[in-house]
C-alpha positions as CSV (number, residue, x, y, z in Angstrom):
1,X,0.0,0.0,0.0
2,X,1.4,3.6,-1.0
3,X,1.8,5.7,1.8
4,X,0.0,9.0,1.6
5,X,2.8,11.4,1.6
6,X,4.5,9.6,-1.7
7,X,0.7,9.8,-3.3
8,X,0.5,13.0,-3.1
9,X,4.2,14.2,-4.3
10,X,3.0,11.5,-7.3
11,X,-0.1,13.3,-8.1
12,X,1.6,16.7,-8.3
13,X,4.3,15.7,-10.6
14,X,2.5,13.3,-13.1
15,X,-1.1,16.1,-12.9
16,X,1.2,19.3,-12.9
17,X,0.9,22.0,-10.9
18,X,-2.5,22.8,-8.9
19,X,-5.4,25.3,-11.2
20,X,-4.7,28.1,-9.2
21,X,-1.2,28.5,-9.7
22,X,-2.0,28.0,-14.0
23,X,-4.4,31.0,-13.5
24,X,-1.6,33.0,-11.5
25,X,1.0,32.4,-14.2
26,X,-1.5,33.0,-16.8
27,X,-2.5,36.5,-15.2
28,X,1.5,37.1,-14.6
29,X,2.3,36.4,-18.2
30,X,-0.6,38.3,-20.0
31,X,0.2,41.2,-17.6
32,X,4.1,41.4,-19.2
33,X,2.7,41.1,-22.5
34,X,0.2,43.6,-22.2
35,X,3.1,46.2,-20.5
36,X,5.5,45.2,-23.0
37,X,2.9,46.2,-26.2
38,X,1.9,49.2,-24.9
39,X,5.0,50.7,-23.7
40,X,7.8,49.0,-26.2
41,X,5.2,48.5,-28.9
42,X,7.4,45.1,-29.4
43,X,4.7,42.7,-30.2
44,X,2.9,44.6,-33.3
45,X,5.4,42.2,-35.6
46,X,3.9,39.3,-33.9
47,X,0.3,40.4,-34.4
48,X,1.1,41.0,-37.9
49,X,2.6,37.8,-38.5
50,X,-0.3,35.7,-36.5
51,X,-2.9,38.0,-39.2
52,X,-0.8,37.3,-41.9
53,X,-1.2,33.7,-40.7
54,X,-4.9,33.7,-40.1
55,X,-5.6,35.0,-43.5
56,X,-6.2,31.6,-45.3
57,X,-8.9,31.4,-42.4
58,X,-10.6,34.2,-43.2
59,X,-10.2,33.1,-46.8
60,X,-12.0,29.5,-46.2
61,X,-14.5,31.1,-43.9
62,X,-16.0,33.3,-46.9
63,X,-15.2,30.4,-49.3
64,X,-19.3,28.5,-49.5
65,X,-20.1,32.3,-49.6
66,X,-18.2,33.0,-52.4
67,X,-18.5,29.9,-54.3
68,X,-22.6,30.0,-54.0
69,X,-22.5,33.1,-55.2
70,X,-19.6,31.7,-58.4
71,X,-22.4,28.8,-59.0
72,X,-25.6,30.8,-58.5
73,X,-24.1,33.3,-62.1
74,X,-23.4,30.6,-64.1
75,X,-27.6,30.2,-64.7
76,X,-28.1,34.0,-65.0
77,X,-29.7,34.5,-68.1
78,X,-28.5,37.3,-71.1
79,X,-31.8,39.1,-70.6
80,X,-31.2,39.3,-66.4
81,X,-27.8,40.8,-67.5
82,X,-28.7,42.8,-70.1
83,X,-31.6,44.2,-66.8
84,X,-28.6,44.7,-64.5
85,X,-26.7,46.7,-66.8
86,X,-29.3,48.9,-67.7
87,X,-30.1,49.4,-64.3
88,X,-26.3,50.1,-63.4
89,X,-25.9,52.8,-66.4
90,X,-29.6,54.9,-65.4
91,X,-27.7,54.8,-61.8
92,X,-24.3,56.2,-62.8
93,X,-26.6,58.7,-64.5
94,X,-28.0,59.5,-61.6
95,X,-24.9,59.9,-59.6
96,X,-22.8,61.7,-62.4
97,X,-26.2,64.4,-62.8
98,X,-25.8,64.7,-58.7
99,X,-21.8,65.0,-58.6
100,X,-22.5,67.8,-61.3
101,X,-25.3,69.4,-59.0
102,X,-22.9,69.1,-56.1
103,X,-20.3,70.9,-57.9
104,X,-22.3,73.6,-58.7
105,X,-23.6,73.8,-55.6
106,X,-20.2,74.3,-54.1
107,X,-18.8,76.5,-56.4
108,X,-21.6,78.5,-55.8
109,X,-21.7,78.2,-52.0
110,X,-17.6,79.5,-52.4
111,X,-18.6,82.4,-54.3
112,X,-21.5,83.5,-51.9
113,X,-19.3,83.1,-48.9
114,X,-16.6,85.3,-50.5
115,X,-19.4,88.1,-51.0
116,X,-20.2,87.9,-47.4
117,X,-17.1,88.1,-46.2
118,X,-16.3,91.1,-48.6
119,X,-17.3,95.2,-47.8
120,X,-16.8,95.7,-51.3
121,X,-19.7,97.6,-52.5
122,X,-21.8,96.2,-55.2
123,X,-22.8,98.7,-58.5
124,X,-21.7,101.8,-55.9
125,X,-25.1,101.1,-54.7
126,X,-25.4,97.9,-52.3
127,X,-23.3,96.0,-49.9
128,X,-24.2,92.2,-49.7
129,X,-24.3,91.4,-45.6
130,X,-25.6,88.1,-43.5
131,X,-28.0,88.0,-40.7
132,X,-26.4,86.9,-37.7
133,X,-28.7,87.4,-35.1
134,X,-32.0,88.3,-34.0
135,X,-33.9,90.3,-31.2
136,X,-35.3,87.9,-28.5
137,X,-37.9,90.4,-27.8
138,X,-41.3,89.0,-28.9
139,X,-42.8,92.6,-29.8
140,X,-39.7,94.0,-31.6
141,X,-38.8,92.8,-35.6
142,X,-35.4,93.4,-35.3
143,X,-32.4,91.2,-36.9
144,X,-28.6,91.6,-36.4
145,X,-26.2,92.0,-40.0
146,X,-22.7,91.6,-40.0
147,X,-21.9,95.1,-41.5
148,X,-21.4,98.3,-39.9
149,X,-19.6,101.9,-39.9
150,X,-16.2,100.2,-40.8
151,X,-18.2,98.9,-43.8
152,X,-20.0,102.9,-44.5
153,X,-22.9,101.4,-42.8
154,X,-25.4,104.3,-41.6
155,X,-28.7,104.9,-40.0
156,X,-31.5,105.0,-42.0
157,X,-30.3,102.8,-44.9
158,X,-32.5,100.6,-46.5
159,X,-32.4,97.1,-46.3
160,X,-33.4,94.7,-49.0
161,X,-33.4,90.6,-50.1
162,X,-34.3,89.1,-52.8
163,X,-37.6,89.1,-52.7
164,X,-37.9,92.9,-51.6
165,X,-37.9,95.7,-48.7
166,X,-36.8,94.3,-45.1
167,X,-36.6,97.5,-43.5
168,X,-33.9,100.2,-42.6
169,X,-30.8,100.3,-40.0
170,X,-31.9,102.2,-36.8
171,X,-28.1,101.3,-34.8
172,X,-24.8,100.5,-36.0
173,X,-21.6,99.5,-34.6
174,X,-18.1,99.1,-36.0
175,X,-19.1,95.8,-37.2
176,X,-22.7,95.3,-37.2
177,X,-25.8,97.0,-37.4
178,X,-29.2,96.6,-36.0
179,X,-32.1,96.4,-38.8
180,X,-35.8,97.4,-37.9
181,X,-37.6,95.0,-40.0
182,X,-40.7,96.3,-41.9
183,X,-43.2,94.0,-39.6
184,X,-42.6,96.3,-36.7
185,X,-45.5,97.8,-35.6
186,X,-43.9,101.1,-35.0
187,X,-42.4,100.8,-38.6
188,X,-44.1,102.6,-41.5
189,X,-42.9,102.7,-45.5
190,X,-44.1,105.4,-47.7
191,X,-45.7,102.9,-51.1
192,X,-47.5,103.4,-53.6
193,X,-49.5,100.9,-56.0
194,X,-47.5,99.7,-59.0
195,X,-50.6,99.2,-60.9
196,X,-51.9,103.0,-61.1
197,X,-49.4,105.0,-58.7
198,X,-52.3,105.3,-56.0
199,X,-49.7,106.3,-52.7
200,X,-50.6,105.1,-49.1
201,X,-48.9,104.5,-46.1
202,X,-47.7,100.5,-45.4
203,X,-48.0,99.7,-41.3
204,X,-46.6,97.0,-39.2
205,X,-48.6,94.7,-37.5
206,X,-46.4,92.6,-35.3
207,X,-47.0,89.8,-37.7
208,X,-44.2,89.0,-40.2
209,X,-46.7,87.7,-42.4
210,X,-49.0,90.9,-42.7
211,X,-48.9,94.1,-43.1
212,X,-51.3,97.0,-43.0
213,X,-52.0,99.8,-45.6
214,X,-53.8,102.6,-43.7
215,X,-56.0,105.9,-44.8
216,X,-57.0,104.4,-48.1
217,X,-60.4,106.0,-49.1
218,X,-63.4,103.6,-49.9
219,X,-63.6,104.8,-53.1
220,X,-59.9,104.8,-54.2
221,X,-59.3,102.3,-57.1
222,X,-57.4,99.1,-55.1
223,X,-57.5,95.4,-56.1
224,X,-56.3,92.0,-54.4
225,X,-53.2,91.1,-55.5
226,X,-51.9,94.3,-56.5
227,X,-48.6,95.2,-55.7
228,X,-47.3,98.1,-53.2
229,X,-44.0,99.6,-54.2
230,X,-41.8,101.9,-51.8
231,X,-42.5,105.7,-53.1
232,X,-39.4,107.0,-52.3
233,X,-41.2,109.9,-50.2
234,X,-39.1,110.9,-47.7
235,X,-35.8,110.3,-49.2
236,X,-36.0,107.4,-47.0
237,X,-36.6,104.5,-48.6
238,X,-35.3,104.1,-52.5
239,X,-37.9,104.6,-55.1
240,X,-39.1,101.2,-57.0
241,X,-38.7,98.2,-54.9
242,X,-41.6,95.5,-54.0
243,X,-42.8,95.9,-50.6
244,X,-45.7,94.0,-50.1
245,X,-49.0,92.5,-51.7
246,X,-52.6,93.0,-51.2
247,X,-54.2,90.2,-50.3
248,X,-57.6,91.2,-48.2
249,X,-59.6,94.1,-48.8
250,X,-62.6,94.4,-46.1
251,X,-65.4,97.4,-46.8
252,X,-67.3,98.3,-43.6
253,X,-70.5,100.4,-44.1
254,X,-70.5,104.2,-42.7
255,X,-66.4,103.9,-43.0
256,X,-64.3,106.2,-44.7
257,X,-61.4,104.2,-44.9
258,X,-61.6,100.5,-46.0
259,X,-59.6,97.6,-44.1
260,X,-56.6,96.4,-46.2
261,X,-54.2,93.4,-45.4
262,X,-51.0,92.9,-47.2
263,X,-48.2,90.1,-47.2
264,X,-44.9,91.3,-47.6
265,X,-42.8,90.4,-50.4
266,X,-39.7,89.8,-48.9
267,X,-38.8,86.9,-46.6
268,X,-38.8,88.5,-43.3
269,X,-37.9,85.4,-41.0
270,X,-36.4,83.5,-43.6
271,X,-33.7,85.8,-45.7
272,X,-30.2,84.7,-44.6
273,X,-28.3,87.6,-47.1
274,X,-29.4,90.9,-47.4
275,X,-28.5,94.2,-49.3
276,X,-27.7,97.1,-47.7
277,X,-28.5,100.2,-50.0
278,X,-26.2,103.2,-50.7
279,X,-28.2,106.1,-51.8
280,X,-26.4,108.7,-54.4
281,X,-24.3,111.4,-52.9
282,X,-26.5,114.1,-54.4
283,X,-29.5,112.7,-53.0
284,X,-27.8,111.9,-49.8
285,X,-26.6,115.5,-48.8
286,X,-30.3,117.4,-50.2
287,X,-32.1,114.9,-47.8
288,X,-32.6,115.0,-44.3
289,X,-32.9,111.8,-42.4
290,X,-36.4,111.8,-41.0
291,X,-37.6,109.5,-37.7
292,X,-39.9,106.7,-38.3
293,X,-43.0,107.5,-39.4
294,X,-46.0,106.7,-36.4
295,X,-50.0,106.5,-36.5
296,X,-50.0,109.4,-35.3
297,X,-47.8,111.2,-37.7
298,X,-49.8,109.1,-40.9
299,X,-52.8,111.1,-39.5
């Protein structure tokens, strides 16, 4: 019979060492490794070489992939090809017509950005400038451009976008001015109707979808849809440009004046670039600036 103490000495040299002392070295040797990567970098040659190794791996995992899909086009038919190729030219249409767009797009996007960034003034007239902020107070239509005195930028100017009158500059700064926008409802423009030069006086509501033409006589000769055009009364506002159009006209009985909602023309909340006009030098000096016009002043 084998004595105990020669069993166990038997055990541990023919089973090897005990589990926990495999998990200690394990831990130890990982630990080396991990220092020795991250601080020698010496092991990225051995990761490489055991990728390099694994590739036929990756290579016969893919292979039933690949080879169902080598077996599966030896049955396609001429007219499924013909199908596919067709389908694959109206596509690189598609995307050559888009990378055109795109380039356009950018090209034109480069160009604009150059204009905003530039004070050089436009046909000795207009400025191009950019919105870049607004008034947080509910009641005043105010926005923020990025041009001011250093640009020649003075109160009073008109403002305009593409679609027509936004309103004037009542503040500047060295870089920026303030811009009362024509929705204000202590703003007033000076118009008249393109259609048979009848002139009235163009309100702010608070709205910056509506506007309100005031004093117009019941019997004067106005139509929905007609267009209002600044008058250049004033010396103000420049002659010609789109201000608004009629869209409601509302007779009461027993009143003198009828009830006339416009819509402005120009994109009051929306406009990004603006133009800031420059009137001529002659104009400039026989004028004198005068305050916004008021109710009370219209009456």
């Amino acid at each position: 019979m084998i004595p105990w103490e020669d069993l166990t000495i038997k055990t541990i040299f023919v089973q090897g060492p005990v589990p926990g002392f495999r998990l200690f070295l394990v831990i130890l040797v990982s630990a080396a490794l991990i220092a020795a990567d991250a601080r020698f970098e010496k092991l990225s040659l051995v990761r490489s070489s055991i990728a390099t190794g694994l590739a036929p791996v990756y290579w016969l995992g893919n292979a039933p992939s690949r080879f169902g899909d080598w077996f599966g086009g030896l049955f396609v038919s001429r007219d499924d090809l013909q199908q596919e190729n067709e389908e694959l030219k109206t596509r690189m249409l598609i995307l050559e017509r888009r990378a055109l767009k795109y380039a356009a797009l950018a090209s034109e996007n480069n160009e604009l950005r150059r204009l905003l960034n530039s004070a050089e003034v436009l046909d000795d007239r207009v400025i191009v400038g950019e919105v870049v902020g607004i008034s947080p107070d509910p009641y005043s239509h105010e926005i923020i451009i990025n041009k001011g005195q250093s640009d020649g930028v003075t109160v009073g100017q008109a403002v305009l976008d593409a679609e027509g009158l936004m309103g004037q500059v009542v503040q500047t700064s060295q870089f920026t001015s303030r811009v009362l926008l024509v929705s204000d409802s202590s703003h007033a423009v000076p118009v008249e109707v393109i259609r048979n030069g009848l002139r009235a006086i163009l309100l702010g509501s608070g709205e910056t979808d509506e506007l309100d033409l005031v004093y117009v006589p019941d019997t004067a000769d106005i139509r929905e849809g007609d267009i209002l055009v600044s008058s250049g009364l004033g010396g103000r506002f420049p002659r010609g440009y789109p201000v608004a159009e009629i869209s409601e006209i509302t007779k009461e009985s027993g009143e003198p004046f009828v009830t006339i909602r416009t819509t402005p023309k120009a994109r009051l909340n929306q406009s990004r670039m603006v133009l800031v006009v420059f009137q001529p030098e002659s104009r400039r000096e026989d004028s004198v600036p005068e305050p916004l016009i008021t109710d009370e002043e219209a009456r």
